[in-house]
C-alpha positions as CSV (number, residue, x, y, z in Angstrom):
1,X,-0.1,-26.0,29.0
2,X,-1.0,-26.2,32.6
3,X,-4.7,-26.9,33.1
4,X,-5.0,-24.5,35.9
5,X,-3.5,-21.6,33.2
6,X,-5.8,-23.1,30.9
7,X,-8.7,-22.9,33.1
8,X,-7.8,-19.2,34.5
9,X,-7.6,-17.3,30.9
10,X,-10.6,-19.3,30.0
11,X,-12.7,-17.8,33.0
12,X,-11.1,-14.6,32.6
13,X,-12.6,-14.8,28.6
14,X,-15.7,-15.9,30.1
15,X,-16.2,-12.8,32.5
16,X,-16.0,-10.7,29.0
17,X,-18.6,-12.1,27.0
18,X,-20.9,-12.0,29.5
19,X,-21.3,-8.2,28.9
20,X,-24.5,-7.1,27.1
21,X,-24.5,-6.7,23.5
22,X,-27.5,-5.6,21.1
23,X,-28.3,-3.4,24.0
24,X,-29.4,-6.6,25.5
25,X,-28.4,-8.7,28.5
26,X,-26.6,-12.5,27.9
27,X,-28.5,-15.3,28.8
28,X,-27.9,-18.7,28.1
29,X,-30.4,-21.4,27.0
30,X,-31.1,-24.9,26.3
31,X,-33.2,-25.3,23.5
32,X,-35.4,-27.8,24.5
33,X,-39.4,-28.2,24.6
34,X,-40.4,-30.6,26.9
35,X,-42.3,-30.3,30.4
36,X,-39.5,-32.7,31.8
37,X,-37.1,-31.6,34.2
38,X,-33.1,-30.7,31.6
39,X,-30.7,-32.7,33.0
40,X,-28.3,-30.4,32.3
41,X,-29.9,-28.2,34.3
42,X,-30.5,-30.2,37.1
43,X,-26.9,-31.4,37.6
44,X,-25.6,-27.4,36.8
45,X,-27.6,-26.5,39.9
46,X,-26.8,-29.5,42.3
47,X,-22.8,-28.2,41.4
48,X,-21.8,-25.8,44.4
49,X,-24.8,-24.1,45.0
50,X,-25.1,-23.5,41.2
51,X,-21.6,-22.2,40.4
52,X,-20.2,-25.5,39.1
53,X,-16.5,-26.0,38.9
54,X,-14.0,-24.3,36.9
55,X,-12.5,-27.7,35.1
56,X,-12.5,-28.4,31.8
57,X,-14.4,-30.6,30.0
58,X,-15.3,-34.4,30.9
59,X,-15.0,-37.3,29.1
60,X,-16.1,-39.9,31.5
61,X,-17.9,-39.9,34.5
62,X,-19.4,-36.3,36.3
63,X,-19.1,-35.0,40.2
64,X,-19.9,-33.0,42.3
65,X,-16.6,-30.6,43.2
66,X,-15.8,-28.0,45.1
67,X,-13.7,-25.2,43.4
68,X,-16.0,-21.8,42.5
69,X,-16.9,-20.8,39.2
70,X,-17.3,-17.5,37.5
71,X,-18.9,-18.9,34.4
72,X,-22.1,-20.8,34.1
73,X,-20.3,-22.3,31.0
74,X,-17.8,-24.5,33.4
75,X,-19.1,-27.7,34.9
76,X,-18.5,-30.2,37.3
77,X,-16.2,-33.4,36.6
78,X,-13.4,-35.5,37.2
79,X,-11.3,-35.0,34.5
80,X,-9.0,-32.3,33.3
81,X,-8.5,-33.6,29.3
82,X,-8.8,-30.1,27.5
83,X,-8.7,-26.8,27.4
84,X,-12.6,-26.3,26.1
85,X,-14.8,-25.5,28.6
86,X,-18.8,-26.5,28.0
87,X,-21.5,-28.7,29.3
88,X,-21.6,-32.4,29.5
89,X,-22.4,-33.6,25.8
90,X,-24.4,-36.5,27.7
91,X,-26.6,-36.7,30.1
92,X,-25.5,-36.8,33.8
93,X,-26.1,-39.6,36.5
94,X,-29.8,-39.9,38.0
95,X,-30.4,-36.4,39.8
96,X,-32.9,-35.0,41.5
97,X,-35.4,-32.6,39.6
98,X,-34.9,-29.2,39.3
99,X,-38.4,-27.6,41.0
100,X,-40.2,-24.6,39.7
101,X,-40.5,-21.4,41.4
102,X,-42.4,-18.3,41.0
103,X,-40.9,-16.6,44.0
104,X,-38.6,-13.0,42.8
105,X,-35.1,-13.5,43.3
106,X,-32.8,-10.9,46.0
107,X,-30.4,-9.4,43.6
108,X,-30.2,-9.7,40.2
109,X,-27.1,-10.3,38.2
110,X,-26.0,-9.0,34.9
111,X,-22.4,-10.2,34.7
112,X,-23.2,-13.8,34.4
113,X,-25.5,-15.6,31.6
114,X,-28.3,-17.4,33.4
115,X,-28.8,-20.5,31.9
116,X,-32.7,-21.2,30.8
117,X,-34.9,-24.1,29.5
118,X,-38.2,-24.9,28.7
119,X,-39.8,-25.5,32.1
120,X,-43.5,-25.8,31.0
121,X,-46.1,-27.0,33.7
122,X,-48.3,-29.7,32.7
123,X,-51.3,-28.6,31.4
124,X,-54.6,-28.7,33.1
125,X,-57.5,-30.5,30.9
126,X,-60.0,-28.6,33.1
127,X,-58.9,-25.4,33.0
128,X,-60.2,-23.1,30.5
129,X,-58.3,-19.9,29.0
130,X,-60.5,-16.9,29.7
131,X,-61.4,-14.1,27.1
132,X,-58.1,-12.4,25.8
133,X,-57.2,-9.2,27.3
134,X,-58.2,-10.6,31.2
135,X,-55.8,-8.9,33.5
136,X,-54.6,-11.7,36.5
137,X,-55.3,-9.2,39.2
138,X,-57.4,-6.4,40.9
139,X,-54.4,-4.6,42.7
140,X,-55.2,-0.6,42.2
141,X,-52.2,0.6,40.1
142,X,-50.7,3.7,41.4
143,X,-50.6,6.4,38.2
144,X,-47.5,8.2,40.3
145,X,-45.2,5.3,40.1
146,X,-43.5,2.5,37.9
147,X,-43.9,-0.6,39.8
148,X,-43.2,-4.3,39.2
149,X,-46.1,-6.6,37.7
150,X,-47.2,-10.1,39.7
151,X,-46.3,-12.9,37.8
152,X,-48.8,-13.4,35.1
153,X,-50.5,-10.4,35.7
154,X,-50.6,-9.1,31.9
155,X,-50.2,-13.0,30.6
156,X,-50.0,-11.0,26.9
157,X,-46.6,-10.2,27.1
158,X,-43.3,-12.0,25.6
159,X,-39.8,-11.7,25.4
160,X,-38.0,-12.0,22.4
161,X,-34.6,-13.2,22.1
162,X,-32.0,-13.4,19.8
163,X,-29.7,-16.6,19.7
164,X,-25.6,-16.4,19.6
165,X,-22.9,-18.3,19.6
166,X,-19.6,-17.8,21.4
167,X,-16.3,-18.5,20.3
168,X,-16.8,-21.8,23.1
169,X,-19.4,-22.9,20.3
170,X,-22.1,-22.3,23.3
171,X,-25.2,-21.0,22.3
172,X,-26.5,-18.2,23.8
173,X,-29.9,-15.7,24.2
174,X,-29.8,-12.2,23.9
175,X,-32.8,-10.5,25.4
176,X,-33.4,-8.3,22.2
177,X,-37.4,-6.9,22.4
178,X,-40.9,-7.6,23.7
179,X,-44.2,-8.2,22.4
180,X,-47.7,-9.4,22.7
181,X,-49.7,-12.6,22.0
182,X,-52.2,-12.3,19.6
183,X,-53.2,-16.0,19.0
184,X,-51.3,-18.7,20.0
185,X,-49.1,-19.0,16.6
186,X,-48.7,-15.2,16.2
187,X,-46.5,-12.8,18.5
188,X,-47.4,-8.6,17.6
189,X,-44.1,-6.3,18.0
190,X,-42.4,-3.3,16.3
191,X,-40.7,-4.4,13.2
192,X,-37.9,-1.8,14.1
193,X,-37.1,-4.7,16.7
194,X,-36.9,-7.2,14.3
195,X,-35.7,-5.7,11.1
196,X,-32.8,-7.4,9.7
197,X,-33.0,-10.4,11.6
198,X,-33.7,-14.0,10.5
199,X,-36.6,-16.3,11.8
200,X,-33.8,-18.7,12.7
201,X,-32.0,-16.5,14.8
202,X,-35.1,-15.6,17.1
203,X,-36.7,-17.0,20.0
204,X,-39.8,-15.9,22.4
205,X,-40.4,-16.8,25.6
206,X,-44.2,-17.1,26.3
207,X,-45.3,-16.9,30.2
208,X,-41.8,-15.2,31.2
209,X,-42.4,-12.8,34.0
210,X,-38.5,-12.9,35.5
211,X,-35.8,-12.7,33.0
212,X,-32.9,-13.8,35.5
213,X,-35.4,-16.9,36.6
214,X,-33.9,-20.0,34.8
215,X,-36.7,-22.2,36.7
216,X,-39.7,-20.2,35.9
217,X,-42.2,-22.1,33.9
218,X,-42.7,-20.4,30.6
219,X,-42.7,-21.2,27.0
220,X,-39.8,-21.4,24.4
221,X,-40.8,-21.0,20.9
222,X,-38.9,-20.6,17.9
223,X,-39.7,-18.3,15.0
224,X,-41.0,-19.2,11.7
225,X,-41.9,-16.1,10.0
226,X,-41.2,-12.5,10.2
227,X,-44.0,-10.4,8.4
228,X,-42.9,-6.9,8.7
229,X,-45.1,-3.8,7.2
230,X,-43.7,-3.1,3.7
231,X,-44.0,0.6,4.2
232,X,-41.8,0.7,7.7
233,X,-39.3,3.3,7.2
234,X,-36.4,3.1,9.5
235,X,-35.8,6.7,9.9
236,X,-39.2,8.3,10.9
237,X,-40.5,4.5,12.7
238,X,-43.5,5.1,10.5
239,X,-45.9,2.2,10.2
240,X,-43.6,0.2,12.9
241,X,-45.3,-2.9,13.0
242,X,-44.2,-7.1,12.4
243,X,-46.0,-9.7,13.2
244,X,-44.2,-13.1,14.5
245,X,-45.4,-16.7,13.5
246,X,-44.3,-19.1,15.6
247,X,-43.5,-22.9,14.7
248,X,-45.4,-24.5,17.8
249,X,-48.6,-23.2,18.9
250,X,-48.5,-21.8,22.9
251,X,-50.6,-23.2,25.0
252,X,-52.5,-20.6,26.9
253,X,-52.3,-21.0,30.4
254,X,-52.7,-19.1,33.7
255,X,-49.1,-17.5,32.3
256,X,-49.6,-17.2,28.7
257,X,-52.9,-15.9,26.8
258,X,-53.6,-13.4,24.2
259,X,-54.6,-9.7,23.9
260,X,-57.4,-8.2,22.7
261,X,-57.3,-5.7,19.2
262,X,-59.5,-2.7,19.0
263,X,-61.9,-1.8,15.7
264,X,-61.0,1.2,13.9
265,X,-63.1,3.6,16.1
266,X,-63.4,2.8,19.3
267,X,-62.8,5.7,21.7
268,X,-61.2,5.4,24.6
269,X,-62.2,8.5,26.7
270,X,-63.4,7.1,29.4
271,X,-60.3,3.9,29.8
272,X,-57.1,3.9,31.8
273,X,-54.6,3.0,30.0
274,X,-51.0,1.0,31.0
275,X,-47.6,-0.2,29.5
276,X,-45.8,-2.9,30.7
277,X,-42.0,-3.8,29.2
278,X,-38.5,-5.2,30.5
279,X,-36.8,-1.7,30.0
280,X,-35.3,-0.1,33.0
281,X,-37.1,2.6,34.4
282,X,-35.3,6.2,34.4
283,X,-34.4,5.8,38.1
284,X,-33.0,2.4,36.9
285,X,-30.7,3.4,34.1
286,X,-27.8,1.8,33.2
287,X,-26.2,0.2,30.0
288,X,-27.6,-2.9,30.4
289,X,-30.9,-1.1,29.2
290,X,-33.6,-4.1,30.9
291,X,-34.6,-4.8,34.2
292,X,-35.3,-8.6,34.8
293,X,-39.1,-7.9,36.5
294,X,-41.8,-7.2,34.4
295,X,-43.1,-3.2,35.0
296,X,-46.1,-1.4,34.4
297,X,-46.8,1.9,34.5
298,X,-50.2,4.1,34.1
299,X,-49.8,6.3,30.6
300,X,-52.2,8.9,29.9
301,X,-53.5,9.4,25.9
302,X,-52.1,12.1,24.4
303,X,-54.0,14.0,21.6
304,X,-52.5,13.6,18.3
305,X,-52.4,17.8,18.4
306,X,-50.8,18.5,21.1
307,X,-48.5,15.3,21.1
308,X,-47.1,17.1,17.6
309,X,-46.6,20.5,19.5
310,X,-44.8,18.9,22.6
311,X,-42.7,16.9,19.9
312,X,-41.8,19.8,18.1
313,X,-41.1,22.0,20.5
314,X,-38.6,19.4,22.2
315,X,-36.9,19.5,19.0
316,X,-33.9,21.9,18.4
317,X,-33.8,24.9,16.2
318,X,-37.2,24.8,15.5
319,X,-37.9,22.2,13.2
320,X,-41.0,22.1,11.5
321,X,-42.0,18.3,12.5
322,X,-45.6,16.5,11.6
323,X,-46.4,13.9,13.4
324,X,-48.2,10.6,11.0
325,X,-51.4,9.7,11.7
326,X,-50.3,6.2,12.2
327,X,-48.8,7.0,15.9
328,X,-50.8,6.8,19.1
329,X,-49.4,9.4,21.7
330,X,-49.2,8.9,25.5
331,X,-47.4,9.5,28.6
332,X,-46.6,13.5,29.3
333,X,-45.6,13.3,33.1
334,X,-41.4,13.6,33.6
335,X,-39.9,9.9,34.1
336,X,-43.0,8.2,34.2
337,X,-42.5,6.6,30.7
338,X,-41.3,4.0,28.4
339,X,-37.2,3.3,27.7
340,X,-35.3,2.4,24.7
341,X,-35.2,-1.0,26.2
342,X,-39.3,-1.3,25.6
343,X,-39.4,-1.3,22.0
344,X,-42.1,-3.8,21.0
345,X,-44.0,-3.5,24.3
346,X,-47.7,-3.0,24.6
347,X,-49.8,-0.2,25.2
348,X,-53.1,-1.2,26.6
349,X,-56.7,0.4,27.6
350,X,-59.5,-0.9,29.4
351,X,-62.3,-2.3,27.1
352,X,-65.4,0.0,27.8
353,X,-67.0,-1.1,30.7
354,X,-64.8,-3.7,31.5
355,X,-62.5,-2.2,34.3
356,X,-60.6,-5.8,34.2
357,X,-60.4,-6.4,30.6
358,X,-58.1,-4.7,27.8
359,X,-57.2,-3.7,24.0
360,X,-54.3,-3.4,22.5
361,X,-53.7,0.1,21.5
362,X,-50.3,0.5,20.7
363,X,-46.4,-1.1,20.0
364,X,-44.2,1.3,22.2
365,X,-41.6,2.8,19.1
366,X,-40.2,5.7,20.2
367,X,-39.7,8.6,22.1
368,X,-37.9,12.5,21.9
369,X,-37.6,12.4,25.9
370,X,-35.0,9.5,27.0
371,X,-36.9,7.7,29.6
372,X,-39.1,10.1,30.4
373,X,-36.6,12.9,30.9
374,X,-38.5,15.8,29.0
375,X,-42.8,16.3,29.5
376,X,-42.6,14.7,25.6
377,X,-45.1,11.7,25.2
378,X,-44.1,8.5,23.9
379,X,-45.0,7.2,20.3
380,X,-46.5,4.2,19.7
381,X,-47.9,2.1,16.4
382,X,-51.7,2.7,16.7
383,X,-53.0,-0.5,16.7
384,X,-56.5,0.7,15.3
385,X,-55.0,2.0,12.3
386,X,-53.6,-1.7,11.2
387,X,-56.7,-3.8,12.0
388,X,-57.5,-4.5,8.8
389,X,-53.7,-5.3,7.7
390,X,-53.2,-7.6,10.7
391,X,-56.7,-9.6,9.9
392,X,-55.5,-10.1,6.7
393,X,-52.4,-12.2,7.6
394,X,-53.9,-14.2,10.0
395,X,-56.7,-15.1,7.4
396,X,-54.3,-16.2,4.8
397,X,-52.0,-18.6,7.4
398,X,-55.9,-19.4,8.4
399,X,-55.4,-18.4,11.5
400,X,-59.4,-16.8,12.8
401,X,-59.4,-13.4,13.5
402,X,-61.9,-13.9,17.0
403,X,-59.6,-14.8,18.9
404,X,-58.9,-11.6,19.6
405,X,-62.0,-10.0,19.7
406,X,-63.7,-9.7,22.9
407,X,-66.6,-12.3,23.3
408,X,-70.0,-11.3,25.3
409,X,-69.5,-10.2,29.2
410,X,-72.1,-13.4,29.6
411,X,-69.8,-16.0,28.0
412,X,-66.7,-15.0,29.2
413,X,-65.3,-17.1,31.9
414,X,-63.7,-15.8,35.0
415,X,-60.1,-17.3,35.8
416,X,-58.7,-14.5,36.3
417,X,-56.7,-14.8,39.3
418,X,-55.3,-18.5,38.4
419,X,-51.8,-17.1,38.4
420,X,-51.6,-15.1,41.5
């Protein structure tokens, strides 16, 4: 077969798969944890401005060419020996390092899978993680609006991905969820996000602020352990709630740090209260369901009354719904909400008289009003109500549970804008 055939039906096959599936968007990865530049990557991105070359794969030694790709899974050689297309299976020549960037790309793009790594910074020995829950900024967030977070802002908040393979034998990530760090071994998300997966199968990305940002310094952990509620019914979303433990600890950084859990209790009358999540906003829809910047919107609490009565009265033909006591309610203004693509993500309120600082209060789960389309809140796992189920994991992997609980305003140290 002509190479050039070859090559052609191969990039043609590589244009489908990078379509999103899981309701997800294709990325692919390189699974490795080191705070050294991936050769791979480096050499990838030194190919024609990042295309590489549409040739198949090499056998001896790698260049530099010129033809475009369409496929992040072609690279750049001399050789035209077979009809598989996939990275070098050694490393490349000397290259230059690949440097790190927090800066938001132009346009994002959905049709190709952006290859990643595990581009942690070296840590700083005097730097010291502040309390859990610190918010990286004082911008004013306008309650009118879904806007994009600063990188780091809500340092709390993870991706988690699902790994594929393709029929190249090319492993991939599917953006599948988010969560929230609780401790540095233990992600907190919906278990309808994770039910029926295996550990093996998932990865989250601690620190991870731009989705499409294969350079951005974050934290690539693999899964250990699922732990998902045992009374988590699919159908109603009751008691949606799993916790994650991860096989290496995350080291919190500027990036990456841990939210803090409410007592059963605590009112939260007087806090304001925000979301954050990869979803696409309801101006933003499309089928690719995520948006590659991190958003946050202002949700008010919704009484567990009158959250019911909107429910129900979205509902057709009257159906006598009750809403369980396990669900926090908020969010009642038309497209200011939460979308499908934000199951898992956090609900958060400001700590009494901390303006800066924040609880937990919910996992986003579901909602009667598609992104916000209908005045019908959002529901989300009350966080409150599974205190005392989430302390008792952590004790028994003897993990301690005051990590996150809120220490004294007069020991808390002030980092807060590390990130920015």
């Amino acid at each position: 077969m002509d190479w050039k055939v070859a090559v052609l039906v191969s990039c043609i096959w590589s244009i489908g798969l990078a379509t999103p599936q899981e309701n997800g968007v294709i990325f692919q990865f390189n699974r490795r944890k080191s705070t050294t530049p991936d050769p791979i990557l480096s050499f990838f991105n030194q190919c024609n401005r990042g295309r590489g070359t549409c040739v198949s794969e090499c056998k001896d030694s790698l260049r530099v060419d010129s033809e475009d790709c369409v496929s992040v899974w072609h690279v750049c050689c001399n050789k035209e020996e077979n009809d598989i297309i996939t990275f070098p299976s050694r490393k490349p020549p000397t290259l230059p390092a690949t440097s790190s960037t927090t800066s938001k790309p132009p346009t994002p793009k959905y049709t190709t899978p952006t290859t990643t790594s595990t581009t942690e910074a070296p840590l700083d020995e005097n730097w010291t993680p502040p309390d859990c829950g610190v918010r990286q900024s004082n911008t004013e967030v306008n309650s009118q609006t879904i806007e994009d977070t600063k990188r780091g802002e809500f340092p709390w908040n993870v991706g988690i991905f699902t790994m594929s393979t393709n029929f190249l034998g090319i492993e991939q990530n599917v953006f599948h969820c988010a969560g929230s760090l609780i401790d540095d071994f233990v992600v907190l998300t919906a278990a309808s996000c994770v039910r029926r997966k295996n550990a093996s199968t998932l990865m989250v990305f601690a620190g991870v602020w731009d989705v499409t940002d294969e350079q951005e310094k974050r934290q690539i952990r693999k899964v250990k352990q699922i732990i998902i509620h045992p009374n988590f019914v699919t159908s109603s979303r009751i008691y949606d709630i799993a916790l994650l433990v991860l096989e290496d600890k995350v080291d919190f950084t500027p990036t990456a740090n841990r939210i803090c859990l409410p007592d059963i209790g605590v009112s939260f009358n007087d806090s304001y209260c925000l979301a954050t999540g990869w979803g696409v906003t309801p101006t933003e829809k499309s089928f690719e369901q995520i948006r590659p910047i991190l958003k946050m919107v202002e949700l008010q609490l919704v009484d567990h009354n009158e959250c019911e009565i909107r429910i129900r009265k979205s509902l057709p033909f009257n159906v006598r719904f009750k809403l369980s006591e396990v669900f926090q309610c908020a969010g009642i203004e038309p497209g200011i909400s939460l979308c499908p693509g934000d199951v898992g993500s956090p609900l958060f309120c400001t700590i009494p008289g901390r303006p800066r600082q924040f609880y937990q209060v919910g996992i986003f789960s579901w909602s009667e009003s598609q992104c916000g389309e209908k005045a019908v809140p959002g529901a989300f796992t009350k966080i409150s109500h599974f205190r005392t189920w989430i302390d008792g994991h952590m004790e028994a992997k003897q993990r301690g549970v005051n990590v996150y609980v809120p220490q004294p305003e007069d020991s808390s140290e002030d980092n807060s804008f590390a990130a920015d």
